[in-house]
N, C-alpha and C positions, 0 to 999 in steps of 0.2 A: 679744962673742959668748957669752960665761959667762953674761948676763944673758938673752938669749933660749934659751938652751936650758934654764934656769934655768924661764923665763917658760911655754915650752911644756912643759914638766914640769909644772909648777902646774896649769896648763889642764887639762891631760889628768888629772890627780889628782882635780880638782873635776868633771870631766866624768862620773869612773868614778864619783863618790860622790854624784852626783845621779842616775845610773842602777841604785843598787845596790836591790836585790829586798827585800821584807820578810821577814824570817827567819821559820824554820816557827814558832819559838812565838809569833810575833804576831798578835793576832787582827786581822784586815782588816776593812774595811767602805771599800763603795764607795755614790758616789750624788750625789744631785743639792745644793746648797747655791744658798740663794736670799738676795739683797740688797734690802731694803723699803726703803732710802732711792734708791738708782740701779738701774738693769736692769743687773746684773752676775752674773748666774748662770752654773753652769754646772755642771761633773758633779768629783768628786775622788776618790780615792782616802785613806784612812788607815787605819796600820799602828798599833794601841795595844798597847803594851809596859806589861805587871805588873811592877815595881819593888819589890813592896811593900811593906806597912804604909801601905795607900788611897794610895799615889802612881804615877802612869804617867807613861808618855812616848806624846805621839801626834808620826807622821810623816805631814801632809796634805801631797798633792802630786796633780799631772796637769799639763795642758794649757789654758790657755785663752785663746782669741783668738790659737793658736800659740806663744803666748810658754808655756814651762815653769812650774812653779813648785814648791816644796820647801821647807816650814819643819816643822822640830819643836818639839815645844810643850810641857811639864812641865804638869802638873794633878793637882791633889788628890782626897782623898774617898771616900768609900765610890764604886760602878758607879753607882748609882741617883742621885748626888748630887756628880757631880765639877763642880771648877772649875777656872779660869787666867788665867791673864795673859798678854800677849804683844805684843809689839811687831814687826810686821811691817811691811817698807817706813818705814818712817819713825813708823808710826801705832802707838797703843797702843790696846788692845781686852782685854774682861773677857769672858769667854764662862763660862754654866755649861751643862751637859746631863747624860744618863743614858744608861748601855747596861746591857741585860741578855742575856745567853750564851742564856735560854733564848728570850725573843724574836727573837734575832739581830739587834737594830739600835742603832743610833746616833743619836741627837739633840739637836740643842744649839742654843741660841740664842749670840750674840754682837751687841756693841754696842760702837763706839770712836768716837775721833776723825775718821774716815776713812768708814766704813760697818757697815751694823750689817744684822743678816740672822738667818738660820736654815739646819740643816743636816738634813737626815733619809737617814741613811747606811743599807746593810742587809748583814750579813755575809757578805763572798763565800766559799764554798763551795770545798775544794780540788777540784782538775780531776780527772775519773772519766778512769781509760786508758780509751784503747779501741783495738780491731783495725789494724792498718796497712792503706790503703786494696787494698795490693797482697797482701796473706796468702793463703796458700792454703788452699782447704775442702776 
């Protein structure tokens, strides 16, 4: 009995921490990523974290074909000129790209063992309030 509630504790730990939001100092960029070897596109989400001295952390994650998906990924370099490494699922892949704050986007190619593609991400915008549908005038 210690083992499953043990078990579903786990679950639910890894459940929250697959749903957790990107923090406000992360800069986001959302958008489409395309695969040249197989049709495997589809749209993502990433959250890059300034480390510094040219080191980040990016968080790509979304949706696709229903199944979740979540990896973080450590990369080097000046914005204009980062790189990395990474082994996802099984597969090892080298990607470099560039982002710049005042363009607001993200771009990167990657190539591994597995599939090799490009990404063109564009910084999403915090949310403007606005009025509650029901307020009074």
């Amino acid at each position: 009995m210690k083992f499953v509630i043990l078990g579903a504790a786990g679950l639910l730990c890894s459940a929250a921490f697959f749903d957790l939001p990107a923090r406000a100092d992360d800069a986001v960029y959302e958008g489409p990523w395309h695969t040249t070897n197989r049709k495997l596109d589809g749209t993502m989400t990433c959250a890059v974290k300034d480390l510094g001295d040219n080191k980040w952390t990016g968080r790509f994650y979304g949706v696709w074909q229903g199944v979740p998906f979540d990896y973080t990924v450590s990369f080097s370099g000046p914005p204009e000129k980062v790189q990395g490494k990474a082994t996802i699922d099984g597969a090892d892949y080298l990607w470099s790209g560039s982002f710049n704050p005042d363009e607001e986007r993200f771009k990167g190619n990657f190539g591994g063992n597995r599939y090799s593609g490009y990404f063109d991400l564009v910084k999403k915008q915090p949310g403007i309030a606005t009025a509650p549908t029901n307020a009074k005038r």
